[in-house]
N, C-alpha and C positions, 0 to 999 in steps of 0.2 A: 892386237892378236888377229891374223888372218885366216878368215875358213876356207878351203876350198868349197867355190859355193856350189859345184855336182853334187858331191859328196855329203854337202851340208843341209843339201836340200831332199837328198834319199831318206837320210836319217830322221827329217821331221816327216814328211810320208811315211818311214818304218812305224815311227812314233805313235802317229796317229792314225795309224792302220791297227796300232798292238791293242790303241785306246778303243776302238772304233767296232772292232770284231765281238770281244765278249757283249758289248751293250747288245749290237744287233741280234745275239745269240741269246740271251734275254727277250728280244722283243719276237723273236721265235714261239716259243713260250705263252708273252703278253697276248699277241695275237688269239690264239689257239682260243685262253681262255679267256679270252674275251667273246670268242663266237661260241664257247658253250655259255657265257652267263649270256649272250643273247637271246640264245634258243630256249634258255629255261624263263627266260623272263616272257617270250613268245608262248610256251606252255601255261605260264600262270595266267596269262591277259587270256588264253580259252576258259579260262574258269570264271573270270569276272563278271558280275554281274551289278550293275549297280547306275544307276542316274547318269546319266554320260553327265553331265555339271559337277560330278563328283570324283570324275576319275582322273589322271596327273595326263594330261594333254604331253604329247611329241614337240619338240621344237620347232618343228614347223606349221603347228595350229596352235593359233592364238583366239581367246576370245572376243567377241567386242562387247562392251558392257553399257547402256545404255539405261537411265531411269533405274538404276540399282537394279537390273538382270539382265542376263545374257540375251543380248537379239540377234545374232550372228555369230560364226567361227569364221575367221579369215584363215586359209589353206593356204601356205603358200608351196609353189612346185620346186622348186631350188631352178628354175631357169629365169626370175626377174618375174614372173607372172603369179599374184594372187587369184585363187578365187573364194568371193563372200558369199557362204553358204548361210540361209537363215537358220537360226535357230532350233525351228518346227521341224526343218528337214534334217536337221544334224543327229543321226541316233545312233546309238550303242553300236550296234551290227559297221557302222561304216567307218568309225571310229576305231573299230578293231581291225577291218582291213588296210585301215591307211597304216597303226602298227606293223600290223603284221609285213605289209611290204616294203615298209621302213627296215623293218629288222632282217628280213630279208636280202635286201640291198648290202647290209653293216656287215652280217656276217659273208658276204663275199667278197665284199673288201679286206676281210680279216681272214680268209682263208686264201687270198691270192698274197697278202702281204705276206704271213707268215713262213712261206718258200724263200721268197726272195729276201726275208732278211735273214733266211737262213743260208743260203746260198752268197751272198753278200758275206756274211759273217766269215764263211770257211774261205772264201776267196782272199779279203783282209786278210785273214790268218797265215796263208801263206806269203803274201807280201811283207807282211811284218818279221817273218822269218826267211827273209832274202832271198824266196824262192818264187821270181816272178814267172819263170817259166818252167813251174810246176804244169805236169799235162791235164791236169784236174782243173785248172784254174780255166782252161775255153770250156771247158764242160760247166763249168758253174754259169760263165757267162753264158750260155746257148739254154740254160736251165730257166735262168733266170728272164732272158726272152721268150722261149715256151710258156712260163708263169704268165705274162704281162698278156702274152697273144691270147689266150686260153680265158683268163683271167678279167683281164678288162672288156673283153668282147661280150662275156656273158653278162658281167657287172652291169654294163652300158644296155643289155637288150633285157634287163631285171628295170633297170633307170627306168625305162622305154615303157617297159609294162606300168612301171609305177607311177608315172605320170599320167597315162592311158586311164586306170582305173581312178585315180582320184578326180581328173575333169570329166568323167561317164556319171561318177556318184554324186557331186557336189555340185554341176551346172544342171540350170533347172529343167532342160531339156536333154536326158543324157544318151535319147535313144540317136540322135543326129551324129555324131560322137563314135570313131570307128579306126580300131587301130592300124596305123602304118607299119605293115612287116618288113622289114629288111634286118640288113649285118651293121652296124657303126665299124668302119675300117681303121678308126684311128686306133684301135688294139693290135689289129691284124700288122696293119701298117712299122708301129712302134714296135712290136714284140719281132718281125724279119731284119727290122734295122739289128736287133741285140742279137739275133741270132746269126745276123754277115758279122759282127764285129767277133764274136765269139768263135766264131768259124776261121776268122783269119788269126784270132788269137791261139787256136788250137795249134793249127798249121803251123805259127811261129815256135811256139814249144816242140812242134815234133822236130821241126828242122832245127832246134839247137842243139836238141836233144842226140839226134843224127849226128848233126857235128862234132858234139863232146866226144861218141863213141867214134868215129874217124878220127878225132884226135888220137884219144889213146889207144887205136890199134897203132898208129904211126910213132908214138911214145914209145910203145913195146917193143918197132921190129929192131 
């Protein structure tokens, strides 16, 4: 049995576009609340008080244990660089800023993704119902560029802060230590690329759209 393979290759794109759209439209949703159970778990860590040795350490502080007790916290920054804070110096108060700008950082990842899988999701949706050049669909794409520009540029200059604050707090000299201001372009950069593609996506639906109705006035006369 032979497929035509255009044809046969639209069909699994429909397919898994039909498959593809409700998850994303779920992860809408996930997103969301995932950054209020962040924000309420950033609420409860104001209230704690207790032995920093006893409290559930971030994934990225680890203890070092040495002689059955803690002599050190290794911090590491998520860019390849630890730093080993001793123990003496590791207290409660610093322990909660390194939280809190962890969580910080989470929930804007979780509030720039939640658009774009929302926007993602309605664009699949029209594809799966063989309407690619629906005029909504360059608007989701241009949405979904705004998202990323807006989105990862702030995420990245949160990164920026967060890394800034934990080698000011944890190297043993942190008055040396002074932050570099600028913009990370590669949001800026990546979110114009989605908004030309979107742009020229729009433009191709208004001109189809153009054409169908030149068809059918020519059908009429």
């Amino acid at each position: 049995m032979k497929f035509h393979k255009k044809g046969f290759d639209r069909a699994i794109v429909k397919k898994l576009s039909g498959i593809a759209a409700p998850v994303l439209a779920l992860m809408f949703y996930f997103f969301l609340g995932l950054a209020v159970l962040l924000t309420v778990i950033g609420l409860i860590v104001i209230i704690v008080n207790v032995p920093v040795n006893e409290m559930i350490l971030p994934p990225f502080i680890r203890s070092i244990i040495g002689n059955d007790e803690i002599t050190a916290y290794s911090v590491s920054l998520g860019n390849g660089i630890k730093i080993i804070c001793p123990a003496e110096f590791f207290t409660l108060g610093k322990l909660k800023i390194a939280i809190y700008t962890t969580i910080a950082v989470c929930v804007g990842v979780c509030l720039m993704l939640a658009p774009v899988c929302r926007f993602v999701s309605r664009l699949l949706k029209n594809v799966a119902a063989d309407d690619l050049l629906n005029i909504n669909n360059g608007a989701y794409v241009k949405f979904i560029g705004l998202t990323v520009m807006i989105g990862q540029t702030f995420i990245l200059f949160l990164s920026r802060l967060f890394n800034y604050y934990l080698v000011k707090m944890f190297v043993s000299d942190g008055s040396n230590v002074e932050l570099s201001w600028g913009i990370d372009l590669r949001g800026i950069f990546a979110g114009l690329i989605i908004l030309f593609v979107g742009e020229i996506y729009s433009a191709a639906c208004r001109f189809a759209q153009s054409a169908n109705v030149t068809v059918g006035k020519e059908d009429n006369v």
